[in-house]
C-alpha positions in Angstrom: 0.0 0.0 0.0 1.4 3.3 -1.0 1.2 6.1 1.6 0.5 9.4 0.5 2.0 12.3 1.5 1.3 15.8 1.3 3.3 18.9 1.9 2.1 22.0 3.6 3.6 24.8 1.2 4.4 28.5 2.9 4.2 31.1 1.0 7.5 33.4 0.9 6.5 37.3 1.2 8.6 37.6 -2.1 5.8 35.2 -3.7 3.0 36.8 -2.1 0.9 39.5 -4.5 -0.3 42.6 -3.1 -3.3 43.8 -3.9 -4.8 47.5 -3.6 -8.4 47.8 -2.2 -10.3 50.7 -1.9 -13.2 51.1 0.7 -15.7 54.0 0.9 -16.0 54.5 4.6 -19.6 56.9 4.4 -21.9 55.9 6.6 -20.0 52.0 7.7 -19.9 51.2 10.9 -16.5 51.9 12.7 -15.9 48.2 14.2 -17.5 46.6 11.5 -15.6 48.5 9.0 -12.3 48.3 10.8 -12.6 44.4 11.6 -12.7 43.7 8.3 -10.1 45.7 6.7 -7.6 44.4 9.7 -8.6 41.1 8.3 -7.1 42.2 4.7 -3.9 43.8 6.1 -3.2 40.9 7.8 -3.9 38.3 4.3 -6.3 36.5 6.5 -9.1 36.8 3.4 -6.5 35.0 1.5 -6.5 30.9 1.7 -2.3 31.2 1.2 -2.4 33.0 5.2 0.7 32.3 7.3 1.2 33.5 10.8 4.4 34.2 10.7 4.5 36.3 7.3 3.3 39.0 6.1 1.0 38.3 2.7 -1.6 41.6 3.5 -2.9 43.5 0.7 -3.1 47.7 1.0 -6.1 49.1 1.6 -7.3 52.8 0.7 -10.2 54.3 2.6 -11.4 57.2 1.4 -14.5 59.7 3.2 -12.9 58.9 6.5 -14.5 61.7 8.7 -18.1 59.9 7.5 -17.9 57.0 9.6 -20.7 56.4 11.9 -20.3 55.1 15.4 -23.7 53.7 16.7 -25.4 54.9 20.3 -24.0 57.5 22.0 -20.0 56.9 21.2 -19.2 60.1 19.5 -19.6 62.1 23.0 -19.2 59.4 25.7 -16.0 57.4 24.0 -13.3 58.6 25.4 -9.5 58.4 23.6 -6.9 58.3 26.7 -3.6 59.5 26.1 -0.5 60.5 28.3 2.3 63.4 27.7 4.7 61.4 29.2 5.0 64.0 32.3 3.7 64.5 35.6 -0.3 65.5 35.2 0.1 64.7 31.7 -3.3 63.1 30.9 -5.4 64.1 28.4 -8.3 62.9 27.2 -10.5 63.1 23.6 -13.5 62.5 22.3 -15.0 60.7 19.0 -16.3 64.6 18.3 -13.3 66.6 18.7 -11.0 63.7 17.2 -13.0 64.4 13.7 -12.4 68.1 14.2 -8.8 68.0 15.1 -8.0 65.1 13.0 -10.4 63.1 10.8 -8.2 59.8 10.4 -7.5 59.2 14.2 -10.5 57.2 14.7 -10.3 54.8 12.3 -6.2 54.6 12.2 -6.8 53.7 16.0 -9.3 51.2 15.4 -7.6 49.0 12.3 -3.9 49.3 14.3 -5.3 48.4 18.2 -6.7 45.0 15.7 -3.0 43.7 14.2 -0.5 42.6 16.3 1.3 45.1 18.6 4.8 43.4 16.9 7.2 44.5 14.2 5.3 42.8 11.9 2.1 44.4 13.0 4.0 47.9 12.6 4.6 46.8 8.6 1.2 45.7 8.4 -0.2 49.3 9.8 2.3 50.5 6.7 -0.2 48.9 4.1 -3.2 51.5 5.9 -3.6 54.6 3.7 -6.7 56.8 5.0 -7.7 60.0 3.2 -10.6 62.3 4.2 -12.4 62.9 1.4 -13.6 60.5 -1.8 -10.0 61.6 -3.6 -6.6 59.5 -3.3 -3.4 60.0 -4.7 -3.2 55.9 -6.0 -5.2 55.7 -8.6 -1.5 53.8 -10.6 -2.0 51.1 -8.3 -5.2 50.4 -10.1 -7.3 49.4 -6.9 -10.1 47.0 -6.6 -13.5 48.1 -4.9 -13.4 46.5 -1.6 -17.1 45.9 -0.4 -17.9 46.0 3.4 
């Protein structure tokens, strides 16, 4: 009897094709949204996924200061960060993070969602976020990514 054997092939990041997605972010839920597109950076939509490499495609979202966040989370979410000195707390809002700067809130979301490693760091690389329906990648020829 003849055993068969099969061999589990990894995929070498030099093998690994990048694809360029573009997602309209108007009116999509924040988590929803950003789940998903953390999914793509990582190459987890792809059936060649490895763990330990970095396959991810890039990912363009474009209207980024029109995502919606559901209940009350525009006034009563609250952005912690620290200065670094004594008293040094401060504290931000949903609503004054879209005034101050539109792409904070959904940069925060996709990069708390890959791993907080070096690879992670690359994969955060791949995120390009533009407020506004115009981007500066329209050589990459991207493919409409839908949520």
């Amino acid at each position: 009897m003849k055993r068969l054997s099969y061999k589990t092939r990894t995929v070498v990041p030099s093998e690994s094709d990048r694809t360029w997605y573009v997602v309209d972010a108007e009116n999509k839920t924040l988590g929803r949204i950003s789940s998903e597109i953390a999914k793509v950076l990582q190459g987890k939509n792809k059936p060649s996924y490895t763990p330990n490499i970095d396959n991810g495609d890039h990912v363009i979202i474009v209207n980024a200061e029109k995502v919606a966040l559901t209940g009350n989370k525009l006034t009563q979410k609250v952005y912690i960060r620290h200065t670094g000195y004594p008293g040094g707390q401060r504290f931000m809002t949903p609503k004054e993070a879209l005034v101050k700067k539109p792409t904070f809130i959904l940069e925060n979301a996709i990069t708390h969602m890959l791993p907080r490693t070096r690879m992670g760091r690359v994969m955060a690389k791949k995120l390009h976020i533009y407020v506004g329906a115009e981007h500066p990648h329209a050589a990459q020829n991207p493919k409409a990514l839908n949520i």
